[in-house]
KEPA-429361 format. One line per field, with one value per residue (C-alpha): residue in three letters; residue number from 0; x, y, z. Coordinates in steps of 0.25 Angstrom, whole numbers, plus 5000, padded with zeros to 4 digits. Each point is the difference from the previous one (the first is absolute). Layout:
<sites>
resn <- ALA ...
resi <- NUM ...
X <- X ...
Y <- Y ...
Z <- Z ...
</sites>
This chain:
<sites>
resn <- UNK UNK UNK UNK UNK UNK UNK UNK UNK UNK UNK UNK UNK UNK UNK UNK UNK UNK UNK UNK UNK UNK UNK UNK UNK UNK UNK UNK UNK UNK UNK UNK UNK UNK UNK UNK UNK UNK UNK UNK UNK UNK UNK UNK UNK UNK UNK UNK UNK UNK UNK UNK UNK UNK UNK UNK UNK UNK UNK UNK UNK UNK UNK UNK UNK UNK UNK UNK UNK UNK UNK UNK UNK UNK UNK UNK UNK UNK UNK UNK UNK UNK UNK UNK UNK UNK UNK UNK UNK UNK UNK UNK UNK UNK UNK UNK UNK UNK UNK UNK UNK UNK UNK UNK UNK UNK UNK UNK UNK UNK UNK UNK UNK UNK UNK UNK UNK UNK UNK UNK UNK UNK UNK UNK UNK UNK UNK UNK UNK UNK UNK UNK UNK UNK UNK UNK UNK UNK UNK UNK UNK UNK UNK UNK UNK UNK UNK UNK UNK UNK UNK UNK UNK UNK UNK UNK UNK UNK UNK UNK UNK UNK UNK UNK UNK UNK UNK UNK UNK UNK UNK UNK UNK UNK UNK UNK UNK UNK UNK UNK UNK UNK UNK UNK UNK UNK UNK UNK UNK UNK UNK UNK UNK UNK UNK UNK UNK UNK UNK UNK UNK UNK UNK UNK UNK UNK UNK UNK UNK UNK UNK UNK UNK UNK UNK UNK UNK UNK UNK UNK UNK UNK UNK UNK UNK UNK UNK UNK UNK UNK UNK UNK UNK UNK UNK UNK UNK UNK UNK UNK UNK UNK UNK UNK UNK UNK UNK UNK UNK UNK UNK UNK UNK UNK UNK UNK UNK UNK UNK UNK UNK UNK UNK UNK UNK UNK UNK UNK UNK UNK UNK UNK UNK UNK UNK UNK UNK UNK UNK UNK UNK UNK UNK UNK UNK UNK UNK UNK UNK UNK UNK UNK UNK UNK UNK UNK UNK UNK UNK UNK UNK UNK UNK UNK UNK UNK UNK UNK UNK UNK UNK UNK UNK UNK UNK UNK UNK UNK UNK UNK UNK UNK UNK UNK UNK UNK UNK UNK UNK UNK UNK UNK UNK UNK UNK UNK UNK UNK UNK UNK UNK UNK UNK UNK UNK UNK UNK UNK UNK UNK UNK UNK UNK UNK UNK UNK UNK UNK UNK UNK UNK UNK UNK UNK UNK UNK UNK UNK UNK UNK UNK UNK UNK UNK UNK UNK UNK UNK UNK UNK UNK UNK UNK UNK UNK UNK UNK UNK UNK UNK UNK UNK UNK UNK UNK UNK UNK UNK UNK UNK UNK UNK UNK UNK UNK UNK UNK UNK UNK UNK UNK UNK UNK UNK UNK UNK UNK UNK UNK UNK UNK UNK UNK UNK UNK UNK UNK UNK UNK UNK UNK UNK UNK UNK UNK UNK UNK UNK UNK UNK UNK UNK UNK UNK UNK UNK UNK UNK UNK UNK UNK UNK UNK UNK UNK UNK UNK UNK UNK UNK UNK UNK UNK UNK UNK UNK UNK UNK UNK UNK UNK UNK UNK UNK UNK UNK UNK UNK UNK UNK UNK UNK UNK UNK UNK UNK UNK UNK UNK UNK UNK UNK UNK UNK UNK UNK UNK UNK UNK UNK UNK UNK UNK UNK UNK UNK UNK UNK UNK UNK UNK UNK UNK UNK UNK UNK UNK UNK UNK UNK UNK UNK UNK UNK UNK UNK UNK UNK UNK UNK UNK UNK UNK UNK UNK UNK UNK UNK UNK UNK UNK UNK UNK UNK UNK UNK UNK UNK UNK UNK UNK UNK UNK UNK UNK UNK UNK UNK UNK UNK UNK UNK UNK UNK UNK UNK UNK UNK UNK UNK UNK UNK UNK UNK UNK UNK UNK UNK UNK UNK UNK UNK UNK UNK UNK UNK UNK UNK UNK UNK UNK UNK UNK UNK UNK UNK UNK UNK UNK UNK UNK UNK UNK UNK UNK UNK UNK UNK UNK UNK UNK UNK UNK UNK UNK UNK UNK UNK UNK UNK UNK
resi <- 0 1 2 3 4 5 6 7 8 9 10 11 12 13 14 15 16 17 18 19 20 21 22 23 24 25 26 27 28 29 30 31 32 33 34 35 36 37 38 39 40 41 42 43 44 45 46 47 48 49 50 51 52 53 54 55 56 57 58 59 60 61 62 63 64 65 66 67 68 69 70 71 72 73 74 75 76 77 78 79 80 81 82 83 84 85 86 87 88 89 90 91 92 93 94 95 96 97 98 99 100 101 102 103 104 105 106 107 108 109 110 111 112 113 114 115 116 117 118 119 120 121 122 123 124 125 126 127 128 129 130 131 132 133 134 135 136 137 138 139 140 141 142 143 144 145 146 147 148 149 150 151 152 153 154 155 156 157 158 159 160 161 162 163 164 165 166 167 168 169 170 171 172 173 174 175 176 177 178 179 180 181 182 183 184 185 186 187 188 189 190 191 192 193 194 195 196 197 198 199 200 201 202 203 204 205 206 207 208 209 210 211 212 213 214 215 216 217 218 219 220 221 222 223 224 225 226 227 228 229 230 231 232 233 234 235 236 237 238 239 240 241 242 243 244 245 246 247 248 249 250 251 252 253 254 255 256 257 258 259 260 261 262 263 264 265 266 267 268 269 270 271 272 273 274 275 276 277 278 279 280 281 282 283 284 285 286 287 288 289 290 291 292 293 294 295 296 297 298 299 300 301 302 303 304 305 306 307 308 309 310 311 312 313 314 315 316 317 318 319 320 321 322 323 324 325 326 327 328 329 330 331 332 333 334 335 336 337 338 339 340 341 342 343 344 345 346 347 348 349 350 351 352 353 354 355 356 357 358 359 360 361 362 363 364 365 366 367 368 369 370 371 372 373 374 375 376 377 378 379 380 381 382 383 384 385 386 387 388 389 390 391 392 393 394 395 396 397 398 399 400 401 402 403 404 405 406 407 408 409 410 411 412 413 414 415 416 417 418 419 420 421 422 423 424 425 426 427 428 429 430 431 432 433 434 435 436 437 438 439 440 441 442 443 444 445 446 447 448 449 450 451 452 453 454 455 456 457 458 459 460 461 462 463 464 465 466 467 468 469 470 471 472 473 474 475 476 477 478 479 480 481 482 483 484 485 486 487 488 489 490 491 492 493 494 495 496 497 498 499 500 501 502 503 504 505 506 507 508 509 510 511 512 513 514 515 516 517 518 519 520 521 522 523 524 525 526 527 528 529 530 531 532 533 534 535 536 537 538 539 540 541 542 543 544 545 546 547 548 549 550 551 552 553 554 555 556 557 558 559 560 561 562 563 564 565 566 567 568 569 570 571 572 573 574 575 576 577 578 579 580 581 582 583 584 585 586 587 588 589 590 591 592 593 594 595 596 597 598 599 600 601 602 603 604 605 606 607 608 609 610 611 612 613 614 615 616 617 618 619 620
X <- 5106 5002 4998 4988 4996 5005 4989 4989 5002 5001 4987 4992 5006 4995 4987 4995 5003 4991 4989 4999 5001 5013 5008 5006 5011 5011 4993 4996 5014 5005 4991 5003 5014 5007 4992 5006 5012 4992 4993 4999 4989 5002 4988 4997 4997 5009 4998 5002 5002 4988 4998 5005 4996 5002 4990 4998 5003 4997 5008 5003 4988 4993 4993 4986 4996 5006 4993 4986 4989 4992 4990 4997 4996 5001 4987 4999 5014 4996 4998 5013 5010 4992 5001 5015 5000 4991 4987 4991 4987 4995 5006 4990 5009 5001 4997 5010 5009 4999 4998 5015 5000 4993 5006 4992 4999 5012 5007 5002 5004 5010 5006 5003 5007 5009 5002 5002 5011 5009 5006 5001 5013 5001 5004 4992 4989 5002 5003 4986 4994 5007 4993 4989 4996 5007 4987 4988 4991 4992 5004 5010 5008 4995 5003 5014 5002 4994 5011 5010 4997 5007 5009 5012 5011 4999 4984 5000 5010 4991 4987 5007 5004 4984 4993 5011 4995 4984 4998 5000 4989 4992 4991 4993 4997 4993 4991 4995 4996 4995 4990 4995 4997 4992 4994 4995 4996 4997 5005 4993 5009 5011 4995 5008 5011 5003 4997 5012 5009 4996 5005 5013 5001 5001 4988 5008 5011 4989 4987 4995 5004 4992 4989 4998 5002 4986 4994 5004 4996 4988 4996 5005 4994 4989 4989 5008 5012 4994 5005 5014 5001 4993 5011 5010 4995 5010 5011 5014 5002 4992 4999 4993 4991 4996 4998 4990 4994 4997 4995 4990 4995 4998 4995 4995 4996 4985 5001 5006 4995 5003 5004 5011 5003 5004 5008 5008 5003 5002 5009 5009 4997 5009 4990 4987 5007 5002 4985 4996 5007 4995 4984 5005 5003 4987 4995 4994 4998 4997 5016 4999 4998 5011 5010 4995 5003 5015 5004 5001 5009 5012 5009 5004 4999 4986 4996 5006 4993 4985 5002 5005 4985 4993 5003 4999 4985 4994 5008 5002 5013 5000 5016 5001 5015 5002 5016 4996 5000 4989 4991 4999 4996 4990 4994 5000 4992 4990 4997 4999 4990 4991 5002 4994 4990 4993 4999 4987 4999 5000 5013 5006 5015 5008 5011 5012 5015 5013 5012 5006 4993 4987 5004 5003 5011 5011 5014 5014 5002 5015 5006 5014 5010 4994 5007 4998 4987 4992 5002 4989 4997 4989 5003 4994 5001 5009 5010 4995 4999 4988 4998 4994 4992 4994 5001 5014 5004 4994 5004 5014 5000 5001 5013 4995 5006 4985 4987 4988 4985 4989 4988 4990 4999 5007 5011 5016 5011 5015 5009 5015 5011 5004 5004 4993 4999 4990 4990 4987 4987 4986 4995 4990 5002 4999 5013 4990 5007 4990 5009 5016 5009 5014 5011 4995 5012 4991 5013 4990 4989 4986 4985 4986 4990 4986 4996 5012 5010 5014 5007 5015 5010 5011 5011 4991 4989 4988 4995 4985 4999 4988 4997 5010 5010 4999 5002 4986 5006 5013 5000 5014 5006 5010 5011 5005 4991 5004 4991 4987 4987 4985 4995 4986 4989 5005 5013 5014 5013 5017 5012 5008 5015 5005 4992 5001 4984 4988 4986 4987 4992 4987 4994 5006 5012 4995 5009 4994 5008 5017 5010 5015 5013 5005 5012 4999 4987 4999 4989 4987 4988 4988 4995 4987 5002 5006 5013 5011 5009 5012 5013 5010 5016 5005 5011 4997 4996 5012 5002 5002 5001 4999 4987 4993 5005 4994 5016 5000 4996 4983 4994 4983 4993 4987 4993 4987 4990 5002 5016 5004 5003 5011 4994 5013 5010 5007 5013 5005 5016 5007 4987 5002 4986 4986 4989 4988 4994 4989 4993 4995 4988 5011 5006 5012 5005 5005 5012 5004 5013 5009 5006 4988 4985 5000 4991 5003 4992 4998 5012 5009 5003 5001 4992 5000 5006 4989 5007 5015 4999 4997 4986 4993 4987 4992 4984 4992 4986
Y <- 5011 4996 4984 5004 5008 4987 4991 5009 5001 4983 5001 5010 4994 4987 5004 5005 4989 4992 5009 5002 4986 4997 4994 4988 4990 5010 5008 4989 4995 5013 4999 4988 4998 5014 5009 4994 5006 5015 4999 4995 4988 4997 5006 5009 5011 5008 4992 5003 4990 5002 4989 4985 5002 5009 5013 5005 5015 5011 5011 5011 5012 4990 4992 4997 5005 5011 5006 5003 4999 5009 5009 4997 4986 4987 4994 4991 4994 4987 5007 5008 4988 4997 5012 5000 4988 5006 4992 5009 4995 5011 4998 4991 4988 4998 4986 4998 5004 4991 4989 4995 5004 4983 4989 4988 4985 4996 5015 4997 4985 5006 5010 4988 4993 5010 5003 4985 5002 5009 4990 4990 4995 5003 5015 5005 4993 5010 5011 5000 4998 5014 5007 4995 5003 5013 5004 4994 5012 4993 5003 4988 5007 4992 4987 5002 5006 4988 4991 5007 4997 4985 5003 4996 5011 5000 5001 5010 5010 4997 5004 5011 5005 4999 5006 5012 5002 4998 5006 5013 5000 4995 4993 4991 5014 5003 4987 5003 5014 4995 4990 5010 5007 4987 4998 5015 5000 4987 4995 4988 4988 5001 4992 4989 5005 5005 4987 4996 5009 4998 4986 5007 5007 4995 5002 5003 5008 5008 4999 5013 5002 4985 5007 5009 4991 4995 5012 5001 4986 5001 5013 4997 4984 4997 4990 4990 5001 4992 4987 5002 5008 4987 4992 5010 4993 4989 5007 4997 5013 5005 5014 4996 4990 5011 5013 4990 4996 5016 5003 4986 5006 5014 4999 4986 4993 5002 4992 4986 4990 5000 4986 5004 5011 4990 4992 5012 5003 4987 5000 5011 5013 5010 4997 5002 5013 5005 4997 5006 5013 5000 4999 5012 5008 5000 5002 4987 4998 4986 4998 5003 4986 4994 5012 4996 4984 5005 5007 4986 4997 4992 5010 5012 5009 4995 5003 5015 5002 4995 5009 5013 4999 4995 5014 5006 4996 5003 5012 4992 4996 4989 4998 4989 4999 4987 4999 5002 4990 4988 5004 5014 4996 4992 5011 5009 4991 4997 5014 5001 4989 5008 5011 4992 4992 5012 5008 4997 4994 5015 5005 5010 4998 5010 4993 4997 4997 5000 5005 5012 5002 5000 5014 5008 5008 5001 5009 4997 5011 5001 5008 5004 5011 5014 5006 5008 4991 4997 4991 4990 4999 4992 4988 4992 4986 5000 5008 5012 5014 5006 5015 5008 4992 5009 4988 4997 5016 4998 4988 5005 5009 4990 4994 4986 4988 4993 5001 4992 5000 4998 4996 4997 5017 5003 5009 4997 5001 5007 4998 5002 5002 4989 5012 5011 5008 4988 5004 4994 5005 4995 5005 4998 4994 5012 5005 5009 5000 4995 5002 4997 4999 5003 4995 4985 4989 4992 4992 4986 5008 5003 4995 5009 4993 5006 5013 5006 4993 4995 4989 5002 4991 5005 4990 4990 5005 5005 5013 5004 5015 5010 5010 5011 4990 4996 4987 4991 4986 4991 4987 4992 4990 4990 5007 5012 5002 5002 5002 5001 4999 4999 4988 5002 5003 4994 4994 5006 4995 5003 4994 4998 5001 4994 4990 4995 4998 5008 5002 5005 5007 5002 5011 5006 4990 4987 4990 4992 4994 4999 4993 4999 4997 5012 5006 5015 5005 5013 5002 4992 5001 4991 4999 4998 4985 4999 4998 5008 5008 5002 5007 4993 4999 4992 4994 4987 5004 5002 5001 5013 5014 4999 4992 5011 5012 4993 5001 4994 5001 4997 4994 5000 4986 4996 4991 4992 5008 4991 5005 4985 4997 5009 5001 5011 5007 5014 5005 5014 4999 5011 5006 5002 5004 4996 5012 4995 4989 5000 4990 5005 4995 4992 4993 5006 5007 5014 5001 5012 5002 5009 5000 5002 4993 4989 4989 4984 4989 4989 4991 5012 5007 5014 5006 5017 5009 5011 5009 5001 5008 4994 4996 5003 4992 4994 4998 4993 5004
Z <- 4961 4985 5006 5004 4989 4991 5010 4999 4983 4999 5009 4991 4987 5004 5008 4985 4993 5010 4999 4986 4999 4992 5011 4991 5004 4999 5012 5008 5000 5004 5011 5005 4999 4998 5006 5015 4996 5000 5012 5012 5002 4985 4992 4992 5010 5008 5013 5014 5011 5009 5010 4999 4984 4989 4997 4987 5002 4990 4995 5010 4998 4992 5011 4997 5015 5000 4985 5005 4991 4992 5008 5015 4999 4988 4997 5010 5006 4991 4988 4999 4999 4988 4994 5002 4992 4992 5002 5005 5002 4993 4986 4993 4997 5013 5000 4988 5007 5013 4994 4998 5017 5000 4998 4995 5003 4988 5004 5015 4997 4989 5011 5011 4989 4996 5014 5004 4988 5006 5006 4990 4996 4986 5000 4989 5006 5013 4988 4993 5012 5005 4989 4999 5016 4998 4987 5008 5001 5011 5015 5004 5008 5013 4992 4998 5014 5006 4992 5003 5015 4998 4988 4999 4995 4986 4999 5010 4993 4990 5005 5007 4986 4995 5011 4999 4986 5003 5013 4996 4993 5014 4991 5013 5005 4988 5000 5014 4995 4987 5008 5008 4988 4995 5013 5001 4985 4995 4986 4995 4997 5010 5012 4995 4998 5012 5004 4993 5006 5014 4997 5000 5013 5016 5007 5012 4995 4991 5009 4995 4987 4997 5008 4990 4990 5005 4999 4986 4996 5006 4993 4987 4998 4992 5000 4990 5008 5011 4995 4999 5014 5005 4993 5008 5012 4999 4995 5006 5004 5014 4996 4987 5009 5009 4989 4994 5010 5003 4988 5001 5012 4996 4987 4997 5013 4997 4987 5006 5006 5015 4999 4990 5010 5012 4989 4999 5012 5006 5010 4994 5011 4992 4988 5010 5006 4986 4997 5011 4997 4988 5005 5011 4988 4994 5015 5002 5015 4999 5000 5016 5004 4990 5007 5014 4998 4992 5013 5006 4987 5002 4991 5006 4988 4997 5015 5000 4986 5003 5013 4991 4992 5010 5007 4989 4995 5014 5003 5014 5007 5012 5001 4991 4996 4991 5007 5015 5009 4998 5013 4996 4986 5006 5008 4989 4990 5010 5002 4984 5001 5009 4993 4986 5007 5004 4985 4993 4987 4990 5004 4992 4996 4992 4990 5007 4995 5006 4994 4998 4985 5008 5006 4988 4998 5009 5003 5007 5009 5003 5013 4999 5010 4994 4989 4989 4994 5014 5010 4994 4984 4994 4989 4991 5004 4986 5006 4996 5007 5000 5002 5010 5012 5012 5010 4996 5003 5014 5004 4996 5011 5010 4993 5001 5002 5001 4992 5002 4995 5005 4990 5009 5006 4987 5008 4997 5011 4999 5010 5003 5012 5010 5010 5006 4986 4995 4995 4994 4991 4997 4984 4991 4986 4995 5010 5010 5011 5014 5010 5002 5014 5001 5012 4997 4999 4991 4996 4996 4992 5002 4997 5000 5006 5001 5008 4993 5012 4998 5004 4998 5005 5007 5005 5006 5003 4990 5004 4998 4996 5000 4990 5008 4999 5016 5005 5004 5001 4998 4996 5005 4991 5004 4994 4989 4989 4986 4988 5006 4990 5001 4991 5002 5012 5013 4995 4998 4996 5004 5001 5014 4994 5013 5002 4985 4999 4993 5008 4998 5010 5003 5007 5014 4995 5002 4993 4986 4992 5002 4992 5005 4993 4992 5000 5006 4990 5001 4989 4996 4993 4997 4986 4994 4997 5015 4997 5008 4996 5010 5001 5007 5002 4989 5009 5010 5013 5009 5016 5009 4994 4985 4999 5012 4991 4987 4993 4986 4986 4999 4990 4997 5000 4998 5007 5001 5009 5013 4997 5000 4986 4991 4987 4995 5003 4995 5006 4994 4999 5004 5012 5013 5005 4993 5003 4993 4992 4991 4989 4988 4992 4989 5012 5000 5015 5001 5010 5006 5006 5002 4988 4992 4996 4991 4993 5001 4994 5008 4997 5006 4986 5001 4987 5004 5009 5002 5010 5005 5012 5015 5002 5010 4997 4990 4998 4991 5000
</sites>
């Protein structure tokens, strides 16, 4: 007890200093080379080993989840990470207040050197460099993760060291809310520098928190901007190249030549697509026919992405799916052409955009065995618990271990039990029960389709339910199902742990789309940019017994939407079985286990454990 006592005092003793913003030398080198000898992971924090890396863990009865805030709900889930850090939108120096949130063009040069030096030769070299990174106000937490990747020992342990200081403070988090502030209330003056900062992030890794960025820039950008956001155009960095070119196309398209436009665009298609989302934005149904020929796109992202708006604008889905097979594509963009050639001239299009800030505001639900506090508790998607939710309570009384929504008849689906207690529920946002059936071994999850049916998959086969819960169809599917989810009208996707593949299914189980080659997945979902996420067994794939039971540790990767190519990979050490996986908009994944919920960035480092207690499930929406 008094070594924990000891740890927790060298953490709050040194968390002050950082926030008050006196953490001199003397501090810094306690953090980086004493502290190890504190705690476990070597930072400042008390830390926990939570999957192959090391999670920042707070004090016991001090967890940010578990202190709910003020009053039933925050301001909006955006706005409250703000307030803790006590920028809240409302204060009025705001905009003071977020400006050292941006890095500008000689900041962001400055930053890659000193982060370039910690592995130079000279030791104080690496030493100014340590202090310097830790006092950058900027969000750089997804630099020095991504260094780490290749470091060598010594400049690992000391980015280790850095990040145990600065992730705390979930500064990256904060951006994203901060922009969607801007983007929802526009400040003149910032367009470019978000610019600046897009220049910083992966447009793979942090699809949706540059696609709010675009928003913001968008909205903020002023007439005499235009020149440099044209400069942008040829910037080294394709996620500065892109955010100008959206904000060319939403806000200054009509003042160019179109001469200059094809310049632009030459034969770059990530820089036309981004243009192009830029023109939906402002509803611009003229952008159909530059959609229709990027379907045809060589790229796999731009095809997946020109078929998301092009759905979108027109409210009209025709099965195209940028990673099926060539032929069906083909089938699919011909009935899009039909489809076109037959609107007349004055069609009306509402403004379109893609990305998780075009939704609004959005909440975590997170489903756990029932205790004292519910079986399923609403979050922020800072890690916050929210207070009381009506749709949370009913889904709670289905003890779920699946949740699913389905925007387009704006009912949600609870379900839970692989035996003949199983049971599953249909609600309404606003947690109106519409009807619920027990005695169902739903096992794989469930999907509303329209009319109110069901389809439930239940080893392998997919059942079609009625409103009384009574069986009106089966589908049959190769083998057992796992994970089963409704994507969108008409296609619906799950893994077959035996078989090592994924699928997508059309209706009365005609296959898609299939992609072989994992190792036992037992959990997948497909994101908004495509890309899969997948749980699969860490270990390689073995013979006879222990691969058919789906033994070993398991890890979640990511990969491109046709499930070909890795783009990263998080195993949590110490977890024998991983529930649920969800990605929130700062691109960083919540894990659910049974050992607790927790957030990683992208390059596998683990910043907050939200809950320790087995998950059930978890939902973004």
């Amino acid at each position: 007890m008094a070594f924990l006592q000891l740890r927790m005092n060298w953490r709050s003793l040194l968390y002050n200093f950082f926030s008050m913003g006196r953490l001199n030398s003397l501090i810094l080198f306690l953090s980086l080379w004493i502290s190890p000898l504190l705690s476990v992971g070597g930072g400042l924090f008390a830390v926990e080993v939570v999957g192959g890396v090391d999670a920042a863990t707070e004090p016991e009865g001090e967890s940010t989840g578990e202190r709910e805030t003020a009053g039933k709900w925050p301001l909006t889930a955006g706005d409250s990470i703000l307030v803790d850090l006590e920028m809240s939108p409302e204060d009025k120096n705001f905009e003071d207040k977020i400006a050292h949130f941006f890095l500008n063009r000689d900041e962001f040069g400055k930053v890659l050197k000193q982060i370039s030096d910690l592995d130079a030769e000279d030791f104080r070299k690496r030493n100014d460099a340590s202090r310097a990174l830790v006092m950058v106000a900027a969000p750089i937490e997804h630099l020095l993760g991504g260094a780490r990747k290749d470091a060598g020992a010594e400049m690992s342990r000391r980015i280790q060291g850095i990040l145990n200081v600065r992730i705390k403070r979930r500064r990256l988090d904060a951006l994203y809310h901060v922009a969607g502030r801007l983007s929802s209330k526009p400040m003149p003056g910032w367009g470019l520098p978000l610019s600046v900062m897009a220049s910083t992030f992966d447009p793979v890794s942090h699809w949706d928190l540059l696609r709010m960025f675009e928003l913001a820039s968008a909205a903020c950008a002023q007439k005499q901007d235009r020149e440099e956001f044209e400069k942008s155009l040829t910037s080294e960095y394709q996620s500065e190249r892109e955010l100008a070119a959206f904000v060319i196309g939403n806000r200054f398209l009509p003042e160019i030549e179109a001469s200059r436009v094809t310049d632009f665009v030459a034969d770059d298609e990530f820089i036309e697509l981004a243009m192009v989302r830029g023109r939906a934005a402002t509803g611009d149904a003229e952008v159909s026919g530059q959609l229709l020929h990027l379907l045809g796109s060589e790229n796999l992202r731009v095809r997946h992405e020109a078929g998301t708006l092009l759905r979108r604008l027109h409210s009209k889905d025709f099965g195209f799916a940028g990673y099926d097979p060539a032929d069906a594509r083909e089938e699919a963009v011909g009935r899009w052409e039909n489809y076109l050639g037959s609107l007349g001239d004055d069609v009306a299009i509402e403004p379109v955009r893609i990305g998780r800030g075009a939704r609004g505001e959005f909440i975590v639900l997170v489903a756990t065995p029932p205790g004292k506090d519910g079986a399923v508790t609403p979050w922020t998607t800072s890690g916050k618990k929210l207070g009381k939710s009506q749709l949370a309570a009913s889904m709670a009384a289905l003890r779920p271990d699946a949740i699913s929504f389905n925007g387009s008849v704006g009912l949600a689906v609870a379900s839970g039990g692989g035996n003949e207690e199983g049971r599953v529920g249909v609600f309404t946002y606003e947690g109106k029960e519409i009807w619920s059936a027990s005695g169902i071994p739903v096992g794989g999850g469930a999907a509303i389709i329209p009319g109110g049916r069901l389809l439930v998959a239940i080893g392998s086969e997919v059942e079609e339910l009625d409103i009384r819960g009574g069986r009106v169809g089966v589908w049959n599917v190769p083998s057992r199902i796992f994970s089963f989810k409704r994507l969108r009208a008409g296609r619906f996707l799950c893994a077959h742990p035996e078989e090592g593949s994924l699928a997508e299914y059309g209706v009365e189980g005609r296959l898609l789309w299939r992609v072989a080659g994992f190792n036992y997945p037992r959990w997948v979902d497909r994101l908004e940019n495509g890309n899969l996420l997948v749980v699969v067994n860490a270990d390689k794939a073995k013979e006879g017994s222990e691969l058919r039971s789906g033994a070993g540790k398991m890890r979640v990767i990511e990969t491109s939407p046709d499930g070909k190519v890795v783009f990263s990979s998080i195993q949590p050490n110490g977890v024998n079985l991983i529930s649920s996986v969800a990605r929130l908009p700062n691109g960083n994944t919540l894990i659910g286990t049974e050992k607790g919920l927790a957030e990683y960035t992208p390059e596998g480092y683990a910043v907050k454990v939200w809950l320790k207690s087995v998950i059930s499930t978890i939902h973004v929406r």
